[in-house]
C-alpha positions as CSV (number, residue, x, y, z in Angstrom):
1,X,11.3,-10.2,-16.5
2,X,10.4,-12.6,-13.4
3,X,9.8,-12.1,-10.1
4,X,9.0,-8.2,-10.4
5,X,7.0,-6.3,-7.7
6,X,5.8,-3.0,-7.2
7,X,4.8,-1.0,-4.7
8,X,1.1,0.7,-3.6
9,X,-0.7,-0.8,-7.1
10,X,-0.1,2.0,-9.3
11,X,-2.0,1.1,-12.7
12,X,1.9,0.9,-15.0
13,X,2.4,-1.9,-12.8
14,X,-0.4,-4.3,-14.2
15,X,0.3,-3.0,-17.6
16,X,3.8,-4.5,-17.4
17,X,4.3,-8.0,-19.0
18,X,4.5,-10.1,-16.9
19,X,2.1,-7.8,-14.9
20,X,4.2,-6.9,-11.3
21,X,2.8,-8.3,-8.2
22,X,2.4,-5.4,-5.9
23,X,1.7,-4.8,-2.5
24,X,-1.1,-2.2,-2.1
25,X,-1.8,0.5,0.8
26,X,-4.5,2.9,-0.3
27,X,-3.9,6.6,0.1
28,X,-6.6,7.5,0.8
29,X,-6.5,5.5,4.1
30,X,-3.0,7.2,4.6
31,X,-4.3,10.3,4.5
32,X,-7.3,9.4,6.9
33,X,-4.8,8.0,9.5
34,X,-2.0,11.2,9.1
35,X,-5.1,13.5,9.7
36,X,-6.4,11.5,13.1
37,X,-2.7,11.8,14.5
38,X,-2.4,15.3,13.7
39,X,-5.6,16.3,14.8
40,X,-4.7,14.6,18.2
41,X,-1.3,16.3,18.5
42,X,-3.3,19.8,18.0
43,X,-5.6,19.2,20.2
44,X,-2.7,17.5,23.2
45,X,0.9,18.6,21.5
46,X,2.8,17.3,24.7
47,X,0.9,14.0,24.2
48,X,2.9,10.5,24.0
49,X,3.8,9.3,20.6
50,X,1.9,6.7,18.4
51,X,2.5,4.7,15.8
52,X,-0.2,3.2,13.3
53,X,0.2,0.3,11.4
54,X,-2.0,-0.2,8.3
55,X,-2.8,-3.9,6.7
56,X,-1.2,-3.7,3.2
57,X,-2.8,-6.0,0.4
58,X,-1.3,-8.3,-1.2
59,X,-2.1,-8.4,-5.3
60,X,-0.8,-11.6,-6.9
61,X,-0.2,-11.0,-10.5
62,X,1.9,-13.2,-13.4
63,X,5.4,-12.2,-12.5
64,X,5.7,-14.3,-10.0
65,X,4.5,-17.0,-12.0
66,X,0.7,-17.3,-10.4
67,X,-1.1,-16.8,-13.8
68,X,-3.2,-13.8,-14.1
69,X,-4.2,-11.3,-11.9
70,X,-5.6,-13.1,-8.2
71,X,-7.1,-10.3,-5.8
């Protein structure tokens, strides 16, 4: 397979052969973000509405023909 790509780095992914590039948001900085915005709507529910947009990461890996893993 060529050209595959996955989604949030999840381990099977560099496993695969060719190893999937991915694009990689951690959870844990999900979670961090959903709790601030809720926290805020408690605290102001008639309060204007926000977005967040989070910097994903970009993990090169063989399937698209760069070699090995490049982080």
């Amino acid at each position: 397979m060529m050209g595959g790509i996955s989604f949030d780095n999840i381990p099977e992914g560099a496993m695969d052969r060719p190893a999937l590039m991915t694009v990689a948001i951690g959870a844990r900085q999900i979670g961090e973000e959903a709790a601030r915005l809720l926290l805020r709507r408690i605290k102001s529910p008639e309060g204007s509405l926000e977005s967040i947009i989070l910097r994903p990461k970009l993990i090169i890996r063989s399937s698209c023909r760069a070699g090995p893993a490049v982080q």
